[in-house]
DRENFIDO-914112 format. One record per residue (C-alpha): residue number from 1; residue in three letters; x, y, z. Coordinates in pm, 1 decimal. Layout:
N
(NUM; ALA; (X; Y; Z)) ...
END
This chain:
380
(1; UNK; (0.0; 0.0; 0.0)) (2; UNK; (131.0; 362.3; -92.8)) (3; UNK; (14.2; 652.0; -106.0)) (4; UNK; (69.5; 885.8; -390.8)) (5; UNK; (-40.4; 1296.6; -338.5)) (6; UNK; (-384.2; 1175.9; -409.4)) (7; UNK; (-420.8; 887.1; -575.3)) (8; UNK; (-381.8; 617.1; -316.8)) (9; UNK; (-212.6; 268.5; -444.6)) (10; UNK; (-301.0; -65.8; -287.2)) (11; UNK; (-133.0; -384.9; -426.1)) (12; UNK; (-328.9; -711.8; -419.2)) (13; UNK; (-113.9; -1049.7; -263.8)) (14; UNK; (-204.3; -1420.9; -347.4)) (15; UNK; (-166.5; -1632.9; -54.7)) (16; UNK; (-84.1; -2040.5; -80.2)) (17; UNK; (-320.3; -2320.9; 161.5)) (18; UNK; (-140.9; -2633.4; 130.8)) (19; UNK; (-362.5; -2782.0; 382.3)) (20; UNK; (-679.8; -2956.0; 299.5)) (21; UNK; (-1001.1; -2759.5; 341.9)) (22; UNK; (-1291.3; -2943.2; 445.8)) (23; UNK; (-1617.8; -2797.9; 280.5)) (24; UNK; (-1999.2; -2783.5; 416.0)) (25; UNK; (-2139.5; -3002.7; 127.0)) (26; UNK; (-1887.1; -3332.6; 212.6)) (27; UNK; (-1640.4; -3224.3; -52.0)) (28; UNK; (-1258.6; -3131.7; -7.1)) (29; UNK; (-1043.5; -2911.5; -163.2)) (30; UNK; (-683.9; -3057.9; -118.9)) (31; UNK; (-595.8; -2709.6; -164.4)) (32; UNK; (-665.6; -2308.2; -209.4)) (33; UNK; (-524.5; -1979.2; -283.4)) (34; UNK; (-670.3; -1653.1; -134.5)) (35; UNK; (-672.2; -1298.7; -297.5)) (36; UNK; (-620.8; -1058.5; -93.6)) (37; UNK; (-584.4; -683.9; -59.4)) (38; UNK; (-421.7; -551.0; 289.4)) (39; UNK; (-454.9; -181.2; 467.1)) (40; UNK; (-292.6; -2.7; 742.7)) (41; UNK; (-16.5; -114.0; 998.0)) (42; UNK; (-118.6; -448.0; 1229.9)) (43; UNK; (-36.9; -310.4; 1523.6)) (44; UNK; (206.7; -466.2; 1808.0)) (45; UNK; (-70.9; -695.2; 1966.5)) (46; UNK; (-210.5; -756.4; 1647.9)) (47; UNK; (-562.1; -628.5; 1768.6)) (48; UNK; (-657.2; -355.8; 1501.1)) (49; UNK; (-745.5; -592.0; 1280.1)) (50; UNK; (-1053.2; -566.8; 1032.7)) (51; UNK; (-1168.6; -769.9; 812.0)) (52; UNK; (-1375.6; -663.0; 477.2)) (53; UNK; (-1656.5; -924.8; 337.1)) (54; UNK; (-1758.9; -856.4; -28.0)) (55; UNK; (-2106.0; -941.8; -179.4)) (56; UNK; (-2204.0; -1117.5; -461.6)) (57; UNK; (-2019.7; -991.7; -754.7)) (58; UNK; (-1729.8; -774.2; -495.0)) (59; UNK; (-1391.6; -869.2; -427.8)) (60; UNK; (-1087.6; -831.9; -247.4)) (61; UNK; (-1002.6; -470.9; -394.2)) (62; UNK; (-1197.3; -291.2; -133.6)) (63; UNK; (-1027.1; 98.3; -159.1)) (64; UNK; (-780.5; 266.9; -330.2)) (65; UNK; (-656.7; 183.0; -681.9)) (66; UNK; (-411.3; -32.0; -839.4)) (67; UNK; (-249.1; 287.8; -1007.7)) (68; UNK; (-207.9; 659.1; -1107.7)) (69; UNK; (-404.0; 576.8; -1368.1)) (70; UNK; (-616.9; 346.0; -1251.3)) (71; UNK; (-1008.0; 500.3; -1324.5)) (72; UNK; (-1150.1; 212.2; -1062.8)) (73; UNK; (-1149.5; 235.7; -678.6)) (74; UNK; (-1219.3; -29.5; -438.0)) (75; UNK; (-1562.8; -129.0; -404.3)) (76; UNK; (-1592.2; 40.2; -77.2)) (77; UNK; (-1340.9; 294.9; -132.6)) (78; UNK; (-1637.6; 560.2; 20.3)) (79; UNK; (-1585.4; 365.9; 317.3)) (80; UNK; (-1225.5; 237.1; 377.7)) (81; UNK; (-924.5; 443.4; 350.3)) (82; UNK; (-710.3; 723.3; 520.3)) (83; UNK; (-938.0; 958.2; 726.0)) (84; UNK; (-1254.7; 687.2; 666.4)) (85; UNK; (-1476.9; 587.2; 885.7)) (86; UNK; (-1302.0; 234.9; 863.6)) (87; UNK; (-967.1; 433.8; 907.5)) (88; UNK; (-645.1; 236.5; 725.4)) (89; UNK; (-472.2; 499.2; 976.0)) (90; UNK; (-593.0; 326.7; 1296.4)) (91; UNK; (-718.3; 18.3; 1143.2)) (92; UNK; (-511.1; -286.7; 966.7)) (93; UNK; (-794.0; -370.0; 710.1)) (94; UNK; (-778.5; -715.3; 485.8)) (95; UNK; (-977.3; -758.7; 200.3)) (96; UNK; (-1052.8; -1114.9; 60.0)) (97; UNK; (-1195.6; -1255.4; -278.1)) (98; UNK; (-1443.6; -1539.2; -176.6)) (99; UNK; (-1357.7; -1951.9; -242.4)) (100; UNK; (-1510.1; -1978.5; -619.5)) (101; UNK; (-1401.0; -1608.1; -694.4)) (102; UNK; (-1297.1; -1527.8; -1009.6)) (103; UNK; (-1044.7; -1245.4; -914.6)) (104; UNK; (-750.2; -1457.5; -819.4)) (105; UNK; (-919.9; -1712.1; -540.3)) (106; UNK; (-891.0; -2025.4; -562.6)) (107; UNK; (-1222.3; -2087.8; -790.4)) (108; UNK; (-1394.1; -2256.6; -1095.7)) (109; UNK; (-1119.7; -2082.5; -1322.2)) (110; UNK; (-844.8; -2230.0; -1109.7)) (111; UNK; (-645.3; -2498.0; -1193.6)) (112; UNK; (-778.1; -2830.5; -1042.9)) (113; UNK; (-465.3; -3024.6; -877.1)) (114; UNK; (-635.9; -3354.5; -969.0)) (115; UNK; (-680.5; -3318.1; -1310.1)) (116; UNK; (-426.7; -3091.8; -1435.6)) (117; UNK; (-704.9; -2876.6; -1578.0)) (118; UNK; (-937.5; -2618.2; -1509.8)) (119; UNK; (-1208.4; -2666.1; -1255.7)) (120; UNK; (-1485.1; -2520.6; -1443.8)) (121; UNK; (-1817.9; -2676.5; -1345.9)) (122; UNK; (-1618.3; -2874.9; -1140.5)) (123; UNK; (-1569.9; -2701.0; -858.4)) (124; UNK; (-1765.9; -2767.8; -573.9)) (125; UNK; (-2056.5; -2512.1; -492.2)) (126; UNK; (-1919.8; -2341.6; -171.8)) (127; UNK; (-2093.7; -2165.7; 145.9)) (128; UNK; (-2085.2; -1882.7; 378.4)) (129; UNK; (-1946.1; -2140.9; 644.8)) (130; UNK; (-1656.0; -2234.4; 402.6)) (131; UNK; (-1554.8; -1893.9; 337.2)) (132; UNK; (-1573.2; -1810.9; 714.5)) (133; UNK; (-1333.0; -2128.2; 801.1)) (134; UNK; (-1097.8; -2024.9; 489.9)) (135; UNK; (-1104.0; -1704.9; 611.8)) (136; UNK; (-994.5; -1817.6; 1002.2)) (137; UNK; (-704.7; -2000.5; 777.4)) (138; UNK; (-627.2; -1586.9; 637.3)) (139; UNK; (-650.6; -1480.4; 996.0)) (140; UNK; (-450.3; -1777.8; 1128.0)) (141; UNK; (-172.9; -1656.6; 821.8)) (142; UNK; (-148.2; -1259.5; 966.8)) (143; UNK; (-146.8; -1389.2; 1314.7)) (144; UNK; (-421.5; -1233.9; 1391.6)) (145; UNK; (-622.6; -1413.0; 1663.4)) (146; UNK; (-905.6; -1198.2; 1709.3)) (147; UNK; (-1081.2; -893.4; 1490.2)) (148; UNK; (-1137.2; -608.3; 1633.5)) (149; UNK; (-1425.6; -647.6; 1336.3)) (150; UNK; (-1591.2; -802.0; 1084.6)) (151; UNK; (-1788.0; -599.1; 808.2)) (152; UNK; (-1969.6; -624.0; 514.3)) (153; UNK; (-2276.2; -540.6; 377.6)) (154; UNK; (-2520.4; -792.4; 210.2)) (155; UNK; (-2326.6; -1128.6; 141.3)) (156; UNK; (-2093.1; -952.1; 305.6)) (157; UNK; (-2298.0; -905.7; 620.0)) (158; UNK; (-2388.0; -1273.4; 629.0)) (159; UNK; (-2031.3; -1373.4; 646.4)) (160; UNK; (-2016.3; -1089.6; 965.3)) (161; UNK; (-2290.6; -1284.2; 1115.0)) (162; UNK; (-2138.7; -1639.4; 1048.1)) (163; UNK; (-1833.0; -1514.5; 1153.2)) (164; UNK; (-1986.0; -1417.6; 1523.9)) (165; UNK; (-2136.9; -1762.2; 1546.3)) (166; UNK; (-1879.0; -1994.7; 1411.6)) (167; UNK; (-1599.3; -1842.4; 1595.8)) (168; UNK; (-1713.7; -1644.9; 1911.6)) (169; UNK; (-1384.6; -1555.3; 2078.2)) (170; UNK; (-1227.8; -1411.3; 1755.2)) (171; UNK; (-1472.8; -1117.3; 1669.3)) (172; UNK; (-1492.4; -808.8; 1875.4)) (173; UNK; (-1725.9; -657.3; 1669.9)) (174; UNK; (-1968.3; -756.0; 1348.7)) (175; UNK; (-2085.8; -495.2; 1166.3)) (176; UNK; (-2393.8; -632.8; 929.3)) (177; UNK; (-2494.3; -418.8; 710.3)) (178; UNK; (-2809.9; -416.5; 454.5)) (179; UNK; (-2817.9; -766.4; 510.4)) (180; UNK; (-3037.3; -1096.4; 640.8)) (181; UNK; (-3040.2; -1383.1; 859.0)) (182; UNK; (-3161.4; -1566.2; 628.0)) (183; UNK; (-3311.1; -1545.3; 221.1)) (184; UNK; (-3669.4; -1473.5; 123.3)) (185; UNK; (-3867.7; -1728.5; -60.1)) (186; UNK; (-3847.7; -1402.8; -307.1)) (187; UNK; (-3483.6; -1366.6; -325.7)) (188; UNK; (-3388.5; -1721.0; -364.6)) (189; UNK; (-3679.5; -1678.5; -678.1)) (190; UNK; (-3463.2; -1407.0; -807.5)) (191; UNK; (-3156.6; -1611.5; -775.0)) (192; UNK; (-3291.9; -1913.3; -953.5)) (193; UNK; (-3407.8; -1702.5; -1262.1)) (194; UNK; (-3038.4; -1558.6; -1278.3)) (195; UNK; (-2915.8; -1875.7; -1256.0)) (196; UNK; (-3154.6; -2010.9; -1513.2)) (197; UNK; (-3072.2; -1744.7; -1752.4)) (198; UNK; (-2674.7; -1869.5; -1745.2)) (199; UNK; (-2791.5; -2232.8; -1722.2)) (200; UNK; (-3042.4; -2188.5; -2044.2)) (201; UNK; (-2789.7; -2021.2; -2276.5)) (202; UNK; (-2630.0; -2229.3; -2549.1)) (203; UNK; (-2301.6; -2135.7; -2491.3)) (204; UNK; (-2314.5; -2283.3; -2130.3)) (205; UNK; (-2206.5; -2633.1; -2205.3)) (206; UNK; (-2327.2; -2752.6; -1890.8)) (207; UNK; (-2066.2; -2513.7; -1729.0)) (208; UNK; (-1742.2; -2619.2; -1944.7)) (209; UNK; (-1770.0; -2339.9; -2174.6)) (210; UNK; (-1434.4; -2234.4; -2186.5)) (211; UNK; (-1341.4; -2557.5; -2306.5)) (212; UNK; (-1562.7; -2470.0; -2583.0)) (213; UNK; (-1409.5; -2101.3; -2642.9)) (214; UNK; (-1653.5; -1937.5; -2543.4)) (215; UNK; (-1863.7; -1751.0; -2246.9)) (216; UNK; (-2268.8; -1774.5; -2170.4)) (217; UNK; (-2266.0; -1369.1; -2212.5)) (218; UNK; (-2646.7; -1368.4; -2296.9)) (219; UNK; (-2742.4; -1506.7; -1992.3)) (220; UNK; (-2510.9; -1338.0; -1764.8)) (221; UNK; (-2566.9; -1074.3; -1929.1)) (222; UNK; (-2978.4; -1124.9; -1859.3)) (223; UNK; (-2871.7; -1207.0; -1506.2)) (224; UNK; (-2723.3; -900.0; -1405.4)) (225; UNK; (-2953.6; -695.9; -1587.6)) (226; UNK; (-3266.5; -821.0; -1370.5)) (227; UNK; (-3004.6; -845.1; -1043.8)) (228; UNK; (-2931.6; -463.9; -1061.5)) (229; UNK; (-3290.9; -395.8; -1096.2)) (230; UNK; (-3305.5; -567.4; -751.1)) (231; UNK; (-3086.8; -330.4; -607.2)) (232; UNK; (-3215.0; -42.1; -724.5)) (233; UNK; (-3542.7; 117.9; -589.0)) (234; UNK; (-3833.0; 247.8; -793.2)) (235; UNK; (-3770.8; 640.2; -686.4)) (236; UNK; (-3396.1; 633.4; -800.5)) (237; UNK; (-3461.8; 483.6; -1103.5)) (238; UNK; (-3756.2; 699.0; -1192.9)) (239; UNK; (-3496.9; 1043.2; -1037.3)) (240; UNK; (-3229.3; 957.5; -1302.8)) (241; UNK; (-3423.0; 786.4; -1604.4)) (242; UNK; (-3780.9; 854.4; -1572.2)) (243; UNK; (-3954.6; 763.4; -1921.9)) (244; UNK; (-3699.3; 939.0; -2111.7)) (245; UNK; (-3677.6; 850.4; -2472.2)) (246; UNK; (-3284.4; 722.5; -2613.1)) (247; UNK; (-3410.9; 848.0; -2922.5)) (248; UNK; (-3690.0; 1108.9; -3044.0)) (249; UNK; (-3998.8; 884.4; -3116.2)) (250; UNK; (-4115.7; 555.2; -3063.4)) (251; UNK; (-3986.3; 319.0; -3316.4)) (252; UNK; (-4245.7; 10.4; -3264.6)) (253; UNK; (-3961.3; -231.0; -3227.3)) (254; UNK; (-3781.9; -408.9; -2926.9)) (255; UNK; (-3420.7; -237.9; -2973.9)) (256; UNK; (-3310.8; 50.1; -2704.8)) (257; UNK; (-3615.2; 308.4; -2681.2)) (258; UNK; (-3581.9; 434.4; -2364.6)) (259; UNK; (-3253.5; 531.7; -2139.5)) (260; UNK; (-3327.3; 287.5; -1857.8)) (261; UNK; (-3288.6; 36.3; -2144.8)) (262; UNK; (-3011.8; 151.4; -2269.0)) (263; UNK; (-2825.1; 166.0; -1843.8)) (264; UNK; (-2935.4; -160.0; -1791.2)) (265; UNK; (-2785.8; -340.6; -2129.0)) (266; UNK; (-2472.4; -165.4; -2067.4)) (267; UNK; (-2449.3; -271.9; -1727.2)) (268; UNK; (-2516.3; -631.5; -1875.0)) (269; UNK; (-2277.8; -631.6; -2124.3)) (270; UNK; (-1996.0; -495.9; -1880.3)) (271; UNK; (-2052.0; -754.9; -1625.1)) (272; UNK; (-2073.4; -1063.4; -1897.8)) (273; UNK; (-1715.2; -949.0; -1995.4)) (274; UNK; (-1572.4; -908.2; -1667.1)) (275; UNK; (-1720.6; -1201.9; -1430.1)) (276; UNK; (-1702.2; -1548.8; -1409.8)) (277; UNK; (-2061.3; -1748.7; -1468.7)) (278; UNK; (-1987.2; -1999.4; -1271.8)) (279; UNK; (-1901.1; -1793.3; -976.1)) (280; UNK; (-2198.7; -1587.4; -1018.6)) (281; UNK; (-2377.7; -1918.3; -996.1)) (282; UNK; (-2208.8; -2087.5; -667.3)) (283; UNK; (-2206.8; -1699.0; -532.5)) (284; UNK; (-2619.0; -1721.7; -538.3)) (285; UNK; (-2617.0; -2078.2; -388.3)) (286; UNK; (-2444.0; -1955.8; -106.9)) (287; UNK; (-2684.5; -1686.8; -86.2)) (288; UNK; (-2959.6; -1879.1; -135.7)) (289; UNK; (-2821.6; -2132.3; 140.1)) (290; UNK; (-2725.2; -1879.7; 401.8)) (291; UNK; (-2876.7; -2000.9; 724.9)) (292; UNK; (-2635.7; -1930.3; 1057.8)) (293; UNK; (-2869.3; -2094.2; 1280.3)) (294; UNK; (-2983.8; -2466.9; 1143.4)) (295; UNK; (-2666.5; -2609.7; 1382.0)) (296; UNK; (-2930.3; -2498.7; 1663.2)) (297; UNK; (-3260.5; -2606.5; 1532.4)) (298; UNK; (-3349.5; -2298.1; 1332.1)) (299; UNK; (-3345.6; -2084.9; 1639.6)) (300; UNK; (-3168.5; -1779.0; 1569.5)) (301; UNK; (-3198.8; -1679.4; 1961.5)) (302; UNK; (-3007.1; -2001.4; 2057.5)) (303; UNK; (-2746.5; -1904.3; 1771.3)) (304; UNK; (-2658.3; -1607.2; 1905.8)) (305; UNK; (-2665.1; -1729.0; 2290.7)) (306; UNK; (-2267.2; -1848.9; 2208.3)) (307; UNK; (-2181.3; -1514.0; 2023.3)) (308; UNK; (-1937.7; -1256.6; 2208.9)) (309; UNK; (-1907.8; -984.8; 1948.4)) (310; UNK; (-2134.1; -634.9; 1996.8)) (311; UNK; (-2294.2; -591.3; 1678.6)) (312; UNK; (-2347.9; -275.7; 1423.7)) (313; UNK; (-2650.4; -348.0; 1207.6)) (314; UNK; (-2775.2; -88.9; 927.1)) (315; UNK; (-3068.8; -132.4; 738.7)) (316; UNK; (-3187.1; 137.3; 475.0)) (317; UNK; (-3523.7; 231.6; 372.4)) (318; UNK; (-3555.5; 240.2; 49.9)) (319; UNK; (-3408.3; -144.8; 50.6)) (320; UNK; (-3690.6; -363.6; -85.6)) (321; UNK; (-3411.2; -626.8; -148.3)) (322; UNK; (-3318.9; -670.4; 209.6)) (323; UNK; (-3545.7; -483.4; 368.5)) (324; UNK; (-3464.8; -280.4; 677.8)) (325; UNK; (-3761.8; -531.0; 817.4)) (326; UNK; (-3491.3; -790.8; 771.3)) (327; UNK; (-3181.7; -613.2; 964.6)) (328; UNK; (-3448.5; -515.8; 1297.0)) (329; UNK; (-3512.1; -939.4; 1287.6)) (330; UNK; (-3146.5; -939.4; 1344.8)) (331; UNK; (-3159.4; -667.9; 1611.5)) (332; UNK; (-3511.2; -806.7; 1787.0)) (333; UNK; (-3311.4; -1221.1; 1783.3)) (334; UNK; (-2976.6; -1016.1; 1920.3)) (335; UNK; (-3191.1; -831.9; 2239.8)) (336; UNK; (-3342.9; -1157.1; 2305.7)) (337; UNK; (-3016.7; -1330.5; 2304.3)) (338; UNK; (-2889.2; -1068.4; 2550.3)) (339; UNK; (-2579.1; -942.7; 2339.6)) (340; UNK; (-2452.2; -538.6; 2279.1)) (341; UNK; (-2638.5; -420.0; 1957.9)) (342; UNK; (-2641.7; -38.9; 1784.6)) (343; UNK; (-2892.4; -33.1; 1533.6)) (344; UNK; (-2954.7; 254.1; 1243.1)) (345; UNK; (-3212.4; 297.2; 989.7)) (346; UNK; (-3136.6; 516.5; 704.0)) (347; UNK; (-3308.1; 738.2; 490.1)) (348; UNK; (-3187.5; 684.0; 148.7)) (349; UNK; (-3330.0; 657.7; -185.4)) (350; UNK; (-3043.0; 423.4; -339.7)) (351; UNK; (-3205.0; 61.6; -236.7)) (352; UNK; (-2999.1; -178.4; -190.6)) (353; UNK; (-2722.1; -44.8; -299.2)) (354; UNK; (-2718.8; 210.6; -60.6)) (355; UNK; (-2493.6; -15.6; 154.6)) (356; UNK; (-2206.0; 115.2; -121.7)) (357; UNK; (-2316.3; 510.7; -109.0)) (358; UNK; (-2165.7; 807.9; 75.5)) (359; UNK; (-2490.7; 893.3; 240.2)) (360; UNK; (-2358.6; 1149.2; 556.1)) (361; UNK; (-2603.5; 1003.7; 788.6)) (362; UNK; (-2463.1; 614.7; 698.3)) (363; UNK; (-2057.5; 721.0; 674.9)) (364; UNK; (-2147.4; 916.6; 994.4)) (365; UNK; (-2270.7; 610.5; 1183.4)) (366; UNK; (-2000.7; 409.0; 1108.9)) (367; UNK; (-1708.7; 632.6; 1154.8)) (368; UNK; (-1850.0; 629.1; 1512.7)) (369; UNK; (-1894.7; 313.6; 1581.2)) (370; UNK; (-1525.7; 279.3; 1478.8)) (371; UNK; (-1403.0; 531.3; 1642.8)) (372; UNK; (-1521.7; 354.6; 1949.3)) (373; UNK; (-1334.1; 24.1; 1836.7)) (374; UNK; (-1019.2; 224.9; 1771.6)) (375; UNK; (-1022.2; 326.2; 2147.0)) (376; UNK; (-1048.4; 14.5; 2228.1)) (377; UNK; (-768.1; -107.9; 2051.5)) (378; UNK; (-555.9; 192.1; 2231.7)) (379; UNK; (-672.3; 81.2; 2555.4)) (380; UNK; (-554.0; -281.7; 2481.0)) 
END
């Protein structure tokens, strides 16, 4: 990481598992690589650690950019950073692409060990739990043998909340963020139609496309175009595209007509070029499969009874994806259980992806809540 007047340069870091990782569905892989992206100084006692979860289509490049030139920040570059509310000045921040990534994780365009080849449709559909234990492998790698956090927001905010449950004594604090304990019977809908758009396309090849040359861009590209329309809500849509016509008059065809049609093909064909279909299908399974408390009988209450970490939980109101209804479940489960829980509710007209927006009120919030971890850390 270096910074340059302005433009602050973050170098990403592939890091070897040679051991054997034991996976949810009975599968192992005999080995792994992790992506990452690190922040910040670990400090002396190693306890200004934070760790960054990514959603669906995220990955480890959470903030800053790769170069001078580089027209991309981090994901959560609003959030992360020098002076942030997740400050890299305080804070020793690590950023992770997911098991079945397609940014330099070990994943479905890795090579498998046991074949010689690439994985492809071969490699095994992977869960929140799995990331969570190859993540304590990451952790176990810096030395680091407790967060002072765990964030994300969406998947991201799952893998918070499986962190908290799975291992108690190493998370301080999890902040969940726009996020669930669990899918609706109407997201895991959504899900399946993505994944039967990518599935249904004729350059699929029952997943070993690449073997075949080519990529299933029609359906990804259908995927992400009804996915973003999930994390959008109605009243930003309708603020920046209204009905407005791409061109003067209708045309009485089913090309581009109007500039929300135009956004949303764009956005499709960008993602088609740049992500991985198989990923974005083992990404939605372990959305869709997402469920921190079946160990304890579905009882989210007995879940949490184990958990040590005070929790952060955002919800935003213009979310119709994971509604804010969602995030006070999470909040009402966490009270019952007796833990430490700050909960906000912000006014923002982004949807979903409001998780990713420098709303005051949100970046307010947060740089708080850290603030109060970073004291912490001092005192320790």
């Amino acid at each position: 990481m270096t910074d340059k007047t302005d433009v602050w340069i973050v170098t990403p870091q592939k890091i070897a598992f040679e051991t054997p990782l034991a996976l949810q569905n009975g599968q192992t892989l005999p080995r792994f690589d992790l992506m990452v992206e690190t922040y910040g100084t670990l400090n002396a006692d190693k306890s200004n650690a934070v760790l960054v979860c990514h959603a669906l289509s995220g990955n480890h490049h959470v903030a800053g950019r790769h170069s001078p030139h580089d027209k991309h920040p981090g994901w959560w570059d609003t959030m992360v950073g020098p002076g942030k509310p997740i400050d890299t000045g305080r804070f020793f921040v690590v950023g992770v692409n997911n098991l079945g990534g397609c940014h330099g994780s070990t994943g479905p365009l890795s090579t498998n060990p046991e074949t010689g080849g690439e994985y492809g449709a071969d490699f095994p559909v992977v869960t929140v739990k799995d990331w969570v234990q190859s993540q304590a492998r990451l952790a176990d790698y810096f030395g680091i043998r407790q967060w002072a956090a765990v964030a994300g927001g969406s998947l991201g905010g799952m893998q918070a909340l499986q962190w908290a449950v799975d291992f108690p004594r190493r998370v301080r604090h999890a902040l969940v963020i726009a996020s669930a304990t669990r899918l609706s019977a109407q997201n895991i809908a959504f899900n399946d139609i993505a994944r039967q758009a990518i599935i249904t396309d004729p350059d699929f090849h029952n997943g070993h496309y690449r073997r075949h040359g080519t990529i299933p861009r029609r359906g990804l590209r259908i995927a992400r175009m009804m996915g973003h329309i999930t994390y959008l809500a109605e009243q930003s849509l309708g603020r920046k595209f209204g009905r407005n016509m791409h061109a003067e008059g209708y045309r009485y065809s089913y090309d581009v007509e109007f500039e929300v049609e135009s956004y949303l093909r764009y956005q499709g064909d960008k993602f088609a070029e740049r992500f991985d279909a198989n990923t974005y299908l083992r990404m939605t399974k372990a959305l869709d499969y997402f469920a921190p408390a079946a160990e304890f009988g579905n009882d989210l209450t007995a879940a949490l009874k184990t958990v040590q970490a005070k929790f952060f939980v955002a919800g935003f109101s213009s979310d119709w994806r994971f509604a804010p209804a969602r995030s006070r479940a999470l909040v009402k489960h966490l009270v019952k259980a007796g833990k430490n829980v700050q909960y906000i509710e912000i006014e923002s007209h982004h949807g979903h992806d409001a998780f990713l927006m420098a709303d005051e009120p949100y970046l307010c919030a947060v740089r708080t809540y850290m603030d109060n971890i970073a004291r912490e850390c001092c005192r320790d």
